[in-house]
C-alpha positions as CSV (number, residue, x, y, z in Angstrom):
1,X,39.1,21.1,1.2
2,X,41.9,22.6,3.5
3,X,43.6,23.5,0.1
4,X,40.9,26.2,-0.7
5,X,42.5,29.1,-2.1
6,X,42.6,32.8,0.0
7,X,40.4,34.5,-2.7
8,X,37.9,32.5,-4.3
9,X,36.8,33.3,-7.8
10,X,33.9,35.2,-8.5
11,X,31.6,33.3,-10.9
12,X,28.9,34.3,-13.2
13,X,25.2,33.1,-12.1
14,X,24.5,32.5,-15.8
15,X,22.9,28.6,-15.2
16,X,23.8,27.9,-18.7
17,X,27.3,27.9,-18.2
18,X,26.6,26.6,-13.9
19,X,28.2,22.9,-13.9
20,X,31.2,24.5,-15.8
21,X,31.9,27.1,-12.9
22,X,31.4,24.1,-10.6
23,X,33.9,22.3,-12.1
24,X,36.3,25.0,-11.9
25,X,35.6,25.6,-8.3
26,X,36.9,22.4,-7.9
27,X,40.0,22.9,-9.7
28,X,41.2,25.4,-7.9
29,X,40.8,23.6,-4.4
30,X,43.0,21.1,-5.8
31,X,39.9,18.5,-6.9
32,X,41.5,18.2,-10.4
33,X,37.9,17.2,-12.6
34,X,36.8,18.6,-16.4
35,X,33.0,19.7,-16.9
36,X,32.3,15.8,-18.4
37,X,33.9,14.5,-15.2
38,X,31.8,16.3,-12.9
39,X,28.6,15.4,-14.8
40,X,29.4,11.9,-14.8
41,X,30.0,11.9,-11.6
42,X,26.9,13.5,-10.4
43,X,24.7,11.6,-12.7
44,X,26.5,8.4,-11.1
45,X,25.9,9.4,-7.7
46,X,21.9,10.7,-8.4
47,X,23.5,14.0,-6.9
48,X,20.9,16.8,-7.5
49,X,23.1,20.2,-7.8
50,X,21.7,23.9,-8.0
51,X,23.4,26.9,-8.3
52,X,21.9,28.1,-5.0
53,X,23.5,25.7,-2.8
54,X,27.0,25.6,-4.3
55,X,27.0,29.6,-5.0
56,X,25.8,32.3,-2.7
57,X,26.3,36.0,-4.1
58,X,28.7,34.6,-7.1
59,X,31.2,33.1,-4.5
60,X,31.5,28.9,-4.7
61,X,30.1,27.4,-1.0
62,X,30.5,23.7,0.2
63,X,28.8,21.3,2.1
64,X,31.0,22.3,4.9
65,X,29.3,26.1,4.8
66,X,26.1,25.4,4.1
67,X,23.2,23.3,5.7
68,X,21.0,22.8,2.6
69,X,20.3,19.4,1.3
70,X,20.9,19.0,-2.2
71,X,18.1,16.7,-3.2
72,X,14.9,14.9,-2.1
73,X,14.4,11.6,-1.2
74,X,12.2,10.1,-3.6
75,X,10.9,6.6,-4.3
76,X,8.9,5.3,-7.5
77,X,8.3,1.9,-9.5
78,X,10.4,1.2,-12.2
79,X,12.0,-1.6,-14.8
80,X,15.3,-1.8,-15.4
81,X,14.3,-3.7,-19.1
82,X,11.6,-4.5,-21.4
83,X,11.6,-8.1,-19.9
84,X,12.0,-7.5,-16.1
85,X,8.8,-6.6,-13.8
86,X,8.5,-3.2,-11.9
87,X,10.2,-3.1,-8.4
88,X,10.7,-0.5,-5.7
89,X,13.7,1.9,-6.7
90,X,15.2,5.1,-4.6
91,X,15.9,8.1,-6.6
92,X,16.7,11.6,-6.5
93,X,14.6,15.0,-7.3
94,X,16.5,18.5,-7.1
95,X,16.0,20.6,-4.1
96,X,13.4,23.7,-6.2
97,X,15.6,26.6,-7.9
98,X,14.1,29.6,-8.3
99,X,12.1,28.5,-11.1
100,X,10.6,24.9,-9.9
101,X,7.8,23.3,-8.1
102,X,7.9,20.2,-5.7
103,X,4.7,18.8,-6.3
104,X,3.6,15.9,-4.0
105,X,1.9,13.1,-6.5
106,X,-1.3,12.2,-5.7
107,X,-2.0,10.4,-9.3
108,X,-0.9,9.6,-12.2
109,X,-2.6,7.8,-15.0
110,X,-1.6,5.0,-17.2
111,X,-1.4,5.8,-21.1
112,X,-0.3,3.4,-23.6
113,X,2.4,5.1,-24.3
114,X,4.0,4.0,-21.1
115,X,3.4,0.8,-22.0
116,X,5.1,1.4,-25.7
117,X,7.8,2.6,-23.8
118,X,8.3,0.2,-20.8
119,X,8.4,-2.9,-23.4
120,X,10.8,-0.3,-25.9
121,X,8.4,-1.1,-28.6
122,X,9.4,1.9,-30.4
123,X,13.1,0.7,-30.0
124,X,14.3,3.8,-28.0
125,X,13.8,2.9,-23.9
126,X,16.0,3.9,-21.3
127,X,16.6,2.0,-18.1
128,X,16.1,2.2,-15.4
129,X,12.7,3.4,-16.4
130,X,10.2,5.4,-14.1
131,X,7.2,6.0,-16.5
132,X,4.1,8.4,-15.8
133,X,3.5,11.4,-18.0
134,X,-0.2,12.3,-16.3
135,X,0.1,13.4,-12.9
136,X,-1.6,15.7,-10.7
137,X,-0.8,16.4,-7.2
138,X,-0.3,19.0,-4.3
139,X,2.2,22.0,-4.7
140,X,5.0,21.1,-1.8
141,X,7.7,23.4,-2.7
142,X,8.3,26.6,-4.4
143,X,11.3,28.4,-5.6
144,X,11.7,32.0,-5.1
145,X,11.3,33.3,-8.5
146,X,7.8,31.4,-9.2
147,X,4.8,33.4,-9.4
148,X,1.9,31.5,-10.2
149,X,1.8,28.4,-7.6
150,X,2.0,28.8,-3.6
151,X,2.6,25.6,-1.3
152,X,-1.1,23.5,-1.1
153,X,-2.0,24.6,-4.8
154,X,-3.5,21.9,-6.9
155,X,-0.8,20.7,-10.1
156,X,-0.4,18.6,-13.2
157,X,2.6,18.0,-15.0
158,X,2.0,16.7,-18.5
159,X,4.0,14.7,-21.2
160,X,7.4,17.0,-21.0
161,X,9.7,18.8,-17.9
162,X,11.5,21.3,-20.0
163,X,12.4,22.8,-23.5
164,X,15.3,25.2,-24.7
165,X,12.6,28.4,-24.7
166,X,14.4,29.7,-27.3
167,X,13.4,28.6,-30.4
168,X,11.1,29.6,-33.0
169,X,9.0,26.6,-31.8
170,X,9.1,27.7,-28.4
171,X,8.0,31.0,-28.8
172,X,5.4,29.7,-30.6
173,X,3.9,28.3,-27.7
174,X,5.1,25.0,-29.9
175,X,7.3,23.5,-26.7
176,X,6.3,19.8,-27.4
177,X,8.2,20.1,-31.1
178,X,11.2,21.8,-29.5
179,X,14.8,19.7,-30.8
180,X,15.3,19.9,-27.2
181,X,12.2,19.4,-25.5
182,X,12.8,16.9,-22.4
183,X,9.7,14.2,-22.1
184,X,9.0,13.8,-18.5
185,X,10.3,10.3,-18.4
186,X,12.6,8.4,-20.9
187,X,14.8,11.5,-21.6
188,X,17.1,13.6,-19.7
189,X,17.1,17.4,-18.5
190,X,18.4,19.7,-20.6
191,X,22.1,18.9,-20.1
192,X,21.4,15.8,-22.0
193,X,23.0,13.8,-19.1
194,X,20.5,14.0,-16.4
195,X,17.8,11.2,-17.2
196,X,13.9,11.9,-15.8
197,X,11.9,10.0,-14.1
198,X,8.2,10.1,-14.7
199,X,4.8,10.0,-12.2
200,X,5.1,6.7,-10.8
201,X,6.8,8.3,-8.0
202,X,5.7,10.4,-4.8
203,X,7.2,13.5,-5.5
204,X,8.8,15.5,-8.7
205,X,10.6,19.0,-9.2
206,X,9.5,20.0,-12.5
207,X,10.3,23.9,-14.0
208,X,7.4,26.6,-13.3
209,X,6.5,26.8,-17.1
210,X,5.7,23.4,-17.3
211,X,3.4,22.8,-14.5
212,X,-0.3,23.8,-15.2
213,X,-3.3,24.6,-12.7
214,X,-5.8,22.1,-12.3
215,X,-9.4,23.6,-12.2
216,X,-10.9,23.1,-8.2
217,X,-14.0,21.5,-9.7
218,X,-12.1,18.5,-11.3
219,X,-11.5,16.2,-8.8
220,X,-7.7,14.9,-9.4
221,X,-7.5,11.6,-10.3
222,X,-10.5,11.8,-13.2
223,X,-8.0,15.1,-14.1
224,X,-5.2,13.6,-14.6
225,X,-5.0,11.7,-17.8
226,X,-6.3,15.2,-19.1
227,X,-2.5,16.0,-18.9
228,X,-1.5,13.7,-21.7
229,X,-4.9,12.1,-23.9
230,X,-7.1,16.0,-22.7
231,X,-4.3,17.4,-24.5
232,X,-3.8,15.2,-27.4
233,X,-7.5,15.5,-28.5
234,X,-7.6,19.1,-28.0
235,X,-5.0,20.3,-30.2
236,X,-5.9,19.3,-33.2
237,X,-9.8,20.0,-32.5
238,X,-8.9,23.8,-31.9
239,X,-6.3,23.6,-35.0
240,X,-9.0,22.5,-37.2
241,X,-11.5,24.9,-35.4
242,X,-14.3,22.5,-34.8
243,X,-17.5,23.8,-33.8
244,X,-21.2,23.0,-34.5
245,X,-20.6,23.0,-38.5
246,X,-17.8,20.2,-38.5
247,X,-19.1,17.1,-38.8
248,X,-16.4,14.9,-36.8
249,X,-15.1,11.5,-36.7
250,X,-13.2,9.6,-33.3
251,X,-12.1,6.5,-34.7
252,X,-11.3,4.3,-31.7
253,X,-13.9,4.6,-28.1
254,X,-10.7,4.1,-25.7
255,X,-8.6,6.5,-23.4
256,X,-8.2,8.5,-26.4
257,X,-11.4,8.3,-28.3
258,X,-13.8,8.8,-25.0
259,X,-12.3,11.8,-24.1
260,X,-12.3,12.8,-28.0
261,X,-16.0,12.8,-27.9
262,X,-16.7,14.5,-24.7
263,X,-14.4,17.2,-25.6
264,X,-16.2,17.6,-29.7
265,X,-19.9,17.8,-28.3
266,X,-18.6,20.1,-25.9
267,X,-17.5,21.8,-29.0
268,X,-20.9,21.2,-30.7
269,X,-19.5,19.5,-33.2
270,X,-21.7,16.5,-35.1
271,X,-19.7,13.7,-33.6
272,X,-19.2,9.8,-35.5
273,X,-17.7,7.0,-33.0
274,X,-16.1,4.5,-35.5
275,X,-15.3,1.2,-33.9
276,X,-15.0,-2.3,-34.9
277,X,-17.2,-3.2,-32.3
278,X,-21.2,-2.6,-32.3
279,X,-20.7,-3.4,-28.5
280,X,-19.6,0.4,-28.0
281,X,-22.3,1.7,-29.4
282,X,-24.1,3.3,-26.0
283,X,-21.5,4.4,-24.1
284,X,-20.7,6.5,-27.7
285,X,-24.1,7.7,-27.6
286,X,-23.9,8.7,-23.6
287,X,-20.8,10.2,-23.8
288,X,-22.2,12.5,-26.1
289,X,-21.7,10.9,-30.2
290,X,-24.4,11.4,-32.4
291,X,-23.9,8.6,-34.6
292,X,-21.9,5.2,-34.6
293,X,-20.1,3.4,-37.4
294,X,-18.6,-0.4,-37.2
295,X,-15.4,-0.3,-39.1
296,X,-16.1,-4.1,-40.0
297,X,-19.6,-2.9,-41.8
298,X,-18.5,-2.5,-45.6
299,X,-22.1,-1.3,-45.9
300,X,-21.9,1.5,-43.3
301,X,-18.6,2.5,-44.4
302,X,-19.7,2.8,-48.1
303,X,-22.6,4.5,-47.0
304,X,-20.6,7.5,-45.0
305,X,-18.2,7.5,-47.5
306,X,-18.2,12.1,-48.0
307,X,-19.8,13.2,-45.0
308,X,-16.7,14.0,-42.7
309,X,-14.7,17.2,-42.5
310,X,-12.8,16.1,-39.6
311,X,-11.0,12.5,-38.4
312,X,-9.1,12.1,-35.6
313,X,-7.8,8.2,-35.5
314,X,-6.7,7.6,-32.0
315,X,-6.1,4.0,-32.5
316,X,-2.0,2.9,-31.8
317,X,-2.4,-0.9,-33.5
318,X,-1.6,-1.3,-37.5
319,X,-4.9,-1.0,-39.2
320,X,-6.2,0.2,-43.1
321,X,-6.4,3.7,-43.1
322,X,-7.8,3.6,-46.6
323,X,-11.4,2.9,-45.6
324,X,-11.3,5.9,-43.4
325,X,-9.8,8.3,-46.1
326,X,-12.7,7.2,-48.0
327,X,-14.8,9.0,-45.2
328,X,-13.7,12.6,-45.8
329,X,-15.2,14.7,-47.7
330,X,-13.3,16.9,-50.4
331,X,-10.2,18.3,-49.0
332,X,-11.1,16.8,-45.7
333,X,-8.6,16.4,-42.4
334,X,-6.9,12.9,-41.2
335,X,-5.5,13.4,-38.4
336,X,-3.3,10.5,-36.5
337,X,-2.5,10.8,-33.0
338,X,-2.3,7.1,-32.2
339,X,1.6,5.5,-32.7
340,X,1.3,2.4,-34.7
341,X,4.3,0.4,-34.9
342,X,3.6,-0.1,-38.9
343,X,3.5,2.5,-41.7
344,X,0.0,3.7,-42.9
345,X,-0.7,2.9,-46.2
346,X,-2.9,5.6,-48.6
347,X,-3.5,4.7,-52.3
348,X,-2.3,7.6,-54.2
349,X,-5.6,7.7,-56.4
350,X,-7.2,8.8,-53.1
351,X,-4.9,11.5,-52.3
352,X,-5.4,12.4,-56.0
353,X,-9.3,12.8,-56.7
354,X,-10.0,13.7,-52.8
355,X,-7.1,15.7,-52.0
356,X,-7.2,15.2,-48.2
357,X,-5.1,16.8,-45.7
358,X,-2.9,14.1,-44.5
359,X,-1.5,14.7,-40.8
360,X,-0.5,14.1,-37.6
361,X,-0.7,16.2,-33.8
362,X,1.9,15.6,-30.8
363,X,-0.1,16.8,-27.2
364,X,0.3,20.4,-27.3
365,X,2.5,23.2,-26.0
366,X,2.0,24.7,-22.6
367,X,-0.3,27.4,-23.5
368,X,-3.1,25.4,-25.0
369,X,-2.9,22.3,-22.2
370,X,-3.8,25.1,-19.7
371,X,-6.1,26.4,-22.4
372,X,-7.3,22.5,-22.3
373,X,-7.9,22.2,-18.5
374,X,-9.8,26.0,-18.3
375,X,-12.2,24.5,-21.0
376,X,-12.4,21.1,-19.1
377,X,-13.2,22.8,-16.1
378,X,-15.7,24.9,-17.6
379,X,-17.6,22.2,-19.4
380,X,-16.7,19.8,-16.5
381,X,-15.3,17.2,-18.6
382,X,-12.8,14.8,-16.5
383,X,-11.9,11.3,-18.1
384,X,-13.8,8.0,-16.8
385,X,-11.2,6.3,-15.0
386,X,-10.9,3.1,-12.5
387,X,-8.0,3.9,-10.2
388,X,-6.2,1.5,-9.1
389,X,-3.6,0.6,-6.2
390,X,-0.5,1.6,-7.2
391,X,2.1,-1.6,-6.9
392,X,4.3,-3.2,-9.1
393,X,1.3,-6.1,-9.9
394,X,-1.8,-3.9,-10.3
395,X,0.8,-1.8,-12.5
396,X,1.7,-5.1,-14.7
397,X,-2.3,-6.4,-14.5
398,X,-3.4,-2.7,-15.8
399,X,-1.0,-2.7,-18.6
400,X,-2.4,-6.4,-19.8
401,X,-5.9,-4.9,-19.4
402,X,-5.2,-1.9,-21.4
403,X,-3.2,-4.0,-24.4
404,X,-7.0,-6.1,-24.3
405,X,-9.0,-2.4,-24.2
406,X,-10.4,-4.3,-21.1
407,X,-10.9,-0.5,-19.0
408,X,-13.6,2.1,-19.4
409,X,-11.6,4.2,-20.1
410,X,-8.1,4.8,-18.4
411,X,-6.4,3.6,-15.1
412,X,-5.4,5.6,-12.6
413,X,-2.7,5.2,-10.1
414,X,-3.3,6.0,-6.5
415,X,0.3,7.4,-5.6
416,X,-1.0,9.4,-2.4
417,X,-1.5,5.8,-1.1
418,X,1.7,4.4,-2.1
419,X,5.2,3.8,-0.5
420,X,3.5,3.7,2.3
């Protein structure tokens, strides 16, 4: 750096256009790379740059001038492919911007969708992976600008890290549907270079805006698969206004479906648990269902057939979606928030004589998961959890379990106790 030029050039503190001005600043002290050169190179080296360390006041700073680390130290369990087991792997969080939050991860739950994703089931993994999109912690870290967390504040960060915030979707509180919206793990940050690393890790810097308060009264690791299947259940029952005149169907008593009915009685909603089991039954009734159907019982079906306005089919394995259709009453809602790897198949003569709303809801934007965790907190609805050690076997023996449905009703990972 002895080559630094006499007057350095001013530069604009516009983020957007941040690793371009770093690249320049380079150039002119004689480091001769282009803006894809410099990204490469900082994704190869896991370097974590902000604009605060390598610019003070508009002028470019080095390492040389400033004593400011550039990242934290983090570690995590991930796979580097669908076939290899989890292992211990050393990564890389930014230092906080103005904007961000450390958070220290005390939990993070287990959906199935990590499991779709570890085993790139929906043919669209990235390794190495670091999965976990429910996670709740302790604020460590604060950036200057951020006004609604202080260091010790409880935290969860849900299913996505970041979004453009410019859109139409965006500012309709609609962040999850953003073109650019970056999923907490299995994506990158915004400069489409930078890959994320999810909650099966001990720390995460994650934007202000998408980092929600957890309620004091829910204890943290029953809160945090709120952050992904809270979410996913909520939307849609506030979309389709459910309340003590909707008479609601869960199909599916898993991590899903049991939080599904807590959340519609809490509603006062008229609440049907349809599973193919008769075994689930009680734990419908005591979680708060009014009635139960067995999807196996051509009797019971036939005899339900026009009684529901609303169902919510949480199930992710191929299954006939006609008998369930049958269900609805005239001009009634299917909703699908489960992922099945196969197609759903609807006879046309049903979407003709019943004409049904056919749909589907992805989590929810920012707005209405913090909306999600006030009501949660009010109602004192957490998930029923078993938490679990968190190491690369318990992690591979959970995700067996939950392929089986053998949990009541989602694991937990204790992180806090981790890496230790």
């Amino acid at each position: 750096m002895n080559d630094r030029i006499d007057r350095p050039t001013k530069f604009s503190k516009d983020e957007e256009h941040y690793p371009e001005q770093a690249a320049l600043a380079l150039q002119e002290w004689g480091v001769p790379l282009s803006i894809d050169e410099f990204l490469n190179l900082s994704k190869r080296y896991a370097l974590s740059f902000n604009k605060s360390h390598l610019f003070s006041n508009g002028t470019p700073t080095t390492a040389s001038n400033t004593t400011s680390p550039i990242s934290i130290a983090a570690k995590a369990y991930a796979v580097d492919s669908e076939s290899t087991p989890f292992k211990l792997f050393n990564l890389e969080r930014r230092m906080p911007a103005a904007d961000d939050v450390v958070i220290r991860i005390h939990y993070c739950g287990i959906c199935h969708t990590d499991i779709h994703q570890v085993y790139n089931e929906w043919h669209s993994s990235k390794y190495p992976m670091v999965p976990g999109h429910e996670i709740t912690g302790i604020v460590e870290q604060v950036g200057s600008s951020v006004k609604h967390f202080r260091v010790g504040d409880t935290a969860g960060v849900g299913c996505m890290v970041d979004s453009c915030r410019k859109c139409h979707l965006c500012k309709k509180d609609a962040e999850q549907n953003c073109a650019d919206s970056c999923l907490t793990y299995n994506s990158t940050e915004l400069d489409k270079v930078t890959p994320t690393y999810g909650g099966y890790s001990n720390i995460i810097t994650v934007k202000e805006h998408f980092v929600c308060k957890i309620p004091k009264n829910l204890p943290l690791d029953a809160a945090a698969p709120l952050l992904c299947a809270g979410i996913t259940l909520y939307s849609p029952l506030r979309r389709y206004k459910a309340d003590k005149n909707t008479r609601l169907a869960i199909v599916g008593l898993g991590g899903l479906g049991h939080i599904g009915v807590k959340l519609g009685a809490a509603m006062d909603a008229h609440v049907t648990v349809i599973s193919t089991s008769e075994s689930k039954r009680d734990d419908a009734m005591k979680l708060g269902a009014k009635a139960f159907l067995v999807s196996k019982d051509n009797e019971q079906m036939k005899a339900a057939e026009n009684s529901i306005d609303l169902i919510i089919d949480t199930v992710s394995a191929p299954h006939d979606v006609a008998p369930l259709i049958n269900l609805l009453k005239f001009e009634g809602v299917y909703c699908a928030i489960g992922a099945p790897t196969k197609p759903l198949e609807i006879g046309a003569f049903t979407l003709l004589t019943k004409r049904p709303t056919i749909t589907g809801s992805l989590i929810g934007g920012m707005k209405e998961t913090q909306e999600m965790l006030d009501f949660c907190g009010k109602h004192n609805i957490t998930c029923d959890i078993e938490k679990i050690e968190a190491t690369p076997e318990t992690i591979k023996a959970a995700y067996d379990r939950t392929v089986k449905a053998d949990v009541k009703y989602r694991f937990v990972l204790d992180i806090l106790n981790a890496f230790k």
